[in-house]
C-alpha positions in Angstrom: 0.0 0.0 0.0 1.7 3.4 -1.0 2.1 6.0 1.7 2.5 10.2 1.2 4.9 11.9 3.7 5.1 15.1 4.5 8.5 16.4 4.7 9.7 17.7 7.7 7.4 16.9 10.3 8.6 13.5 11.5 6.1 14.1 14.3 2.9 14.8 13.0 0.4 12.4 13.8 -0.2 9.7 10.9 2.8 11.0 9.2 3.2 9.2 6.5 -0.4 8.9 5.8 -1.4 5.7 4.1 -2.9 6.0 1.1 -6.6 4.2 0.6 -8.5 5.0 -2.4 -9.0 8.5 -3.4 -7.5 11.2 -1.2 -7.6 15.0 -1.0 -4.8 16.8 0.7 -6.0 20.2 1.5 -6.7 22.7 4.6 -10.4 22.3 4.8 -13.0 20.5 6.2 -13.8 18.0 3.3 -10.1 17.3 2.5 -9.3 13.7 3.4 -5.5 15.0 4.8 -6.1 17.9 6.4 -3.0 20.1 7.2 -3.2 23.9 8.1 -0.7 26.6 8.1 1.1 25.3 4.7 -0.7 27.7 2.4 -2.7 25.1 0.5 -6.3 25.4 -0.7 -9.3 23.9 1.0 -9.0 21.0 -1.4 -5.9 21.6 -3.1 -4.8 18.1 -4.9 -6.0 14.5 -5.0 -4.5 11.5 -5.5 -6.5 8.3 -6.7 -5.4 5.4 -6.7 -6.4 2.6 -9.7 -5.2 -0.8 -10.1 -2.1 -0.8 -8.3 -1.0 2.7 -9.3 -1.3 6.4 -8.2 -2.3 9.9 -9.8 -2.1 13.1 -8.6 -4.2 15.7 -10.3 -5.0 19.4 -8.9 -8.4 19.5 -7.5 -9.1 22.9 -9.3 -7.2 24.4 -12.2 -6.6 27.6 -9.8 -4.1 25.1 -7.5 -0.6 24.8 -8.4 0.9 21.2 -8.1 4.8 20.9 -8.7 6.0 16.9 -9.6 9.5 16.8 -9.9 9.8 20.2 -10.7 7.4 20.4 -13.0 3.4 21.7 -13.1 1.0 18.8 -12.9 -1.5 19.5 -15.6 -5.5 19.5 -14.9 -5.5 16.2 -16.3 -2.9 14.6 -13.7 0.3 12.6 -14.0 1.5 9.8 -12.8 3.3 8.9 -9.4 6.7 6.7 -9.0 8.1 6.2 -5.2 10.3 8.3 -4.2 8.4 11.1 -6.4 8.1 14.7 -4.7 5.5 16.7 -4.5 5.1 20.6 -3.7 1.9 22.4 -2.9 1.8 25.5 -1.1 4.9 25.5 1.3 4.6 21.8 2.2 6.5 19.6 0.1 5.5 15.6 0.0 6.8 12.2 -0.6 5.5 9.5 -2.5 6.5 6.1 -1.4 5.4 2.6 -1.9 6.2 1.3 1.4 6.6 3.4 4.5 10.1 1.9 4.7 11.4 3.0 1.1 14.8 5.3 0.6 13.6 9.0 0.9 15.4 11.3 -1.6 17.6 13.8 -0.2 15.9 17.2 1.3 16.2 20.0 -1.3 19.0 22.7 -0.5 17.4 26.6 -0.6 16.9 27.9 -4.4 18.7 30.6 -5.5 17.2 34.3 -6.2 15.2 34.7 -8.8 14.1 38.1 -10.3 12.0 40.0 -12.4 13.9 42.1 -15.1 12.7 45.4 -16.3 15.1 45.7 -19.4 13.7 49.2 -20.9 13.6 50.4 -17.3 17.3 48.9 -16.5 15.8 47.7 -13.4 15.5 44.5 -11.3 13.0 43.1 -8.7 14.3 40.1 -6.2 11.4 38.3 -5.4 12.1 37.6 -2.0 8.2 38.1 -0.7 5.7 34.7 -0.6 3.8 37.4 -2.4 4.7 40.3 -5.0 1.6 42.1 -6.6 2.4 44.2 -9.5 -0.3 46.8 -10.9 -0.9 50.6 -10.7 -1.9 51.0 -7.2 0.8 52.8 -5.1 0.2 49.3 -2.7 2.0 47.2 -5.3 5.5 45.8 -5.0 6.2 46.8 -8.4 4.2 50.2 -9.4 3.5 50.4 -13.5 2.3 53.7 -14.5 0.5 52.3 -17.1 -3.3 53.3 -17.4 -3.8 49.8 -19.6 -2.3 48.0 -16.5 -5.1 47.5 -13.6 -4.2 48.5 -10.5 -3.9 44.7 -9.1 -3.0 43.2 -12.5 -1.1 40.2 -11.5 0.7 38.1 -8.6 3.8 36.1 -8.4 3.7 34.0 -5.3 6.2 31.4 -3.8 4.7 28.3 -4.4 5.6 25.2 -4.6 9.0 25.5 -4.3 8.8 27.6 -7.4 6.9 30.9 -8.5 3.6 31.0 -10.2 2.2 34.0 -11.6 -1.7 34.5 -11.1 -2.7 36.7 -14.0 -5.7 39.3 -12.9 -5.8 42.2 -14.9 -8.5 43.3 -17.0 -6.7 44.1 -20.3 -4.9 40.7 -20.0 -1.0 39.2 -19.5 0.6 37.0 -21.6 3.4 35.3 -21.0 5.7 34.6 -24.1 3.3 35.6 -26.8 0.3 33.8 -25.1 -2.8 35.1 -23.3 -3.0 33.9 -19.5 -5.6 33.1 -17.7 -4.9 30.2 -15.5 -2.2 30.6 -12.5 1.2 29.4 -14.5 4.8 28.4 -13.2 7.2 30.4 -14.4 10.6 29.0 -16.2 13.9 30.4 -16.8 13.7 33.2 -19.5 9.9 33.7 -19.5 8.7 36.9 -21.2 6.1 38.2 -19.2 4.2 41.2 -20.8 1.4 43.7 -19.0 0.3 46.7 -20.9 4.0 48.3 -22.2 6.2 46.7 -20.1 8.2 43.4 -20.4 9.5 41.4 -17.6 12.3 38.6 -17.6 11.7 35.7 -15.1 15.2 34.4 -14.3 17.0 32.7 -11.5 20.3 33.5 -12.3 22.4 36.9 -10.8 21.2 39.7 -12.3 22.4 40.8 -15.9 25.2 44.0 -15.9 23.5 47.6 -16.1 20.2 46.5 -14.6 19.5 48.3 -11.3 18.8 46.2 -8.5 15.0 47.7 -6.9 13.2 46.8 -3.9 11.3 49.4 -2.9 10.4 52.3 -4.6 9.0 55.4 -3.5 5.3 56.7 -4.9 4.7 60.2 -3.4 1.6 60.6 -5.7 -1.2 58.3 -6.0 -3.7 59.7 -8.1 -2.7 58.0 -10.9 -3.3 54.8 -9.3 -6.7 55.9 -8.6 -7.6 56.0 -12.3 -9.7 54.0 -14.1 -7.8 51.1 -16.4 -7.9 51.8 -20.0 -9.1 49.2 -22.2 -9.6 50.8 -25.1 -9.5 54.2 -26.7 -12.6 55.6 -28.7 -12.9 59.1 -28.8 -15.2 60.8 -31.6 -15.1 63.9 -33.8 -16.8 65.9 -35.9 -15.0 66.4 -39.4 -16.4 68.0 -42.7 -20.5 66.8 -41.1 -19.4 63.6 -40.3 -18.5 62.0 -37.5 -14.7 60.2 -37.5 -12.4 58.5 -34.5 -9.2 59.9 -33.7 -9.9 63.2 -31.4 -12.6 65.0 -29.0 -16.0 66.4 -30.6 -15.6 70.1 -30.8 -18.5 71.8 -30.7 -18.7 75.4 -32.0 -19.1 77.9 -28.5 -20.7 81.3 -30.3 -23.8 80.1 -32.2 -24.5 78.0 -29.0 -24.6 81.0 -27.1 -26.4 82.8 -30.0 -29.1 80.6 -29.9 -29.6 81.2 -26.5 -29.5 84.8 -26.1 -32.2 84.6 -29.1 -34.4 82.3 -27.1 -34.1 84.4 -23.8 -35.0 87.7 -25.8 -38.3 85.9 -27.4 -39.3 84.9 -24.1 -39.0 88.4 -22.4 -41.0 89.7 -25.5 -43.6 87.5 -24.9 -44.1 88.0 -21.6 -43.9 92.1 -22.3 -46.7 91.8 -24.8 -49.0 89.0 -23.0 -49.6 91.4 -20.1 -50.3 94.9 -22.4 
């Protein structure tokens, strides 16, 4: 019967939990493994269990599962012993027996960053959580009115970072539209509204500024509303055409008026008389 340890907690009760049909590690109430402070979901992954062997699967396409290093697809993969799993900030073994060779804990991962390469700039992502949008709360500030003011996340997960895409007008992430939460790889070209990050764990290239904080003395701009699109209308030769404000003329408006005030008075004049 195969067994799922958690790593590090060599005295938690029923650690490592045997594994009996279909099970959901999660924090909640209807996981079958419950386990709370380790960031995970109420029902963050399942494992089933089918004719001798295992598959773990996200239990929703928002959770992030890493086998091996790698994101487990909606669809699941396959388990091996000795396979590890990372969801959260817990990390798991799979094991056939409860007595089989454990692999070797993993050493601490080097920095990664985000590389501003227009800007010459660099962000260490050394939070659980860096939000980048146009409010002045944001790790990383874009003044950007196509940029929302949360547009997206990229969270420590997994032993890895994901990137949880929420802004209106959209992020891709080399060329493609993202929707669902995504693990980011070396080189990754991440793009929101007119800026272009570099996901990279190796040291930061020459002539990029190391940031951390920044300083955003004025916040009005974050206040803003995000720009989807741009449709203004004007009038040109009787027609209406895109491109600029209507302009309407000011004199014969106020012409028209004065002409209209004037009748009235006369009527009134000659109605009493």
């Amino acid at each position: 019967m195969p067994f799922l340890e958690l790593e590090g907690k060599p005295d938690l009760e029923n650690n490592p939990r045997e594994l009996v049909g279909d099970v959901i590690v999660g924090s909640g109430s209807q996981a079958t493994w419950r386990l709370s402070g380790n960031d995970l979901a109420a029902r963050h992954f399942r494992i089933a269990l089918n004719n001798g062997s295992a598959q773990v699967s996200p239990a929703s396409p928002q959770n992030i599962v890493v086998l091996n290093g790698e994101q487990v697809p909606t669809d699941g993969s396959k388990l091996a012993t000795g396979d590890v799993l990372a969801a959260g900030q817990a990390r798991f073994i799979f094991l056939d027996r409860a007595d089989s060779k454990r692999p070797a804990p993993v050493t601490s991962a080097p920095d990664a960053h985000l590389i501003d390469a227009d800007a010459k700039k660099g962000y260490t992502l050394r939070r659980r959580v860096v939000q980048i949008g146009r409010e002045i709360g944001c790790s990383i500030v874009l003044k950007d009115p196509t940029v929302s003011r949360f547009h997206a996340d990229v969270r420590a997960e997994g032993g890895q970072f994901v990137l949880y895409a929420m802004g209106a007008s959209g992020t891709k992430v080399n060329g493609e539209s993202t929707v669902a939460p995504r693990l980011l790889r070396e080189g990754d070209q991440i793009i929101m509204g007119d800026t272009t990050f570099t996901f990279t764990a190796n040291p930061m290239p020459p002539g990029i500024r190391p940031v951390q904080f920044e300083d955003h003395e004025d916040d009005a701009f974050s206040r803003k509303n995000t720009q989807l699109a741009q449709r203004v209308i004007t009038q040109e030769h009787g027609k209406f055409a895109r491109g600029s404000r209507k302009q309407l003329p000011l004199v014969p408006i106020l012409i028209g008026a004065a002409v209209v005030a004037i009748a009235l008075v006369i009527y009134f004049v000659f109605r009493h008389h």
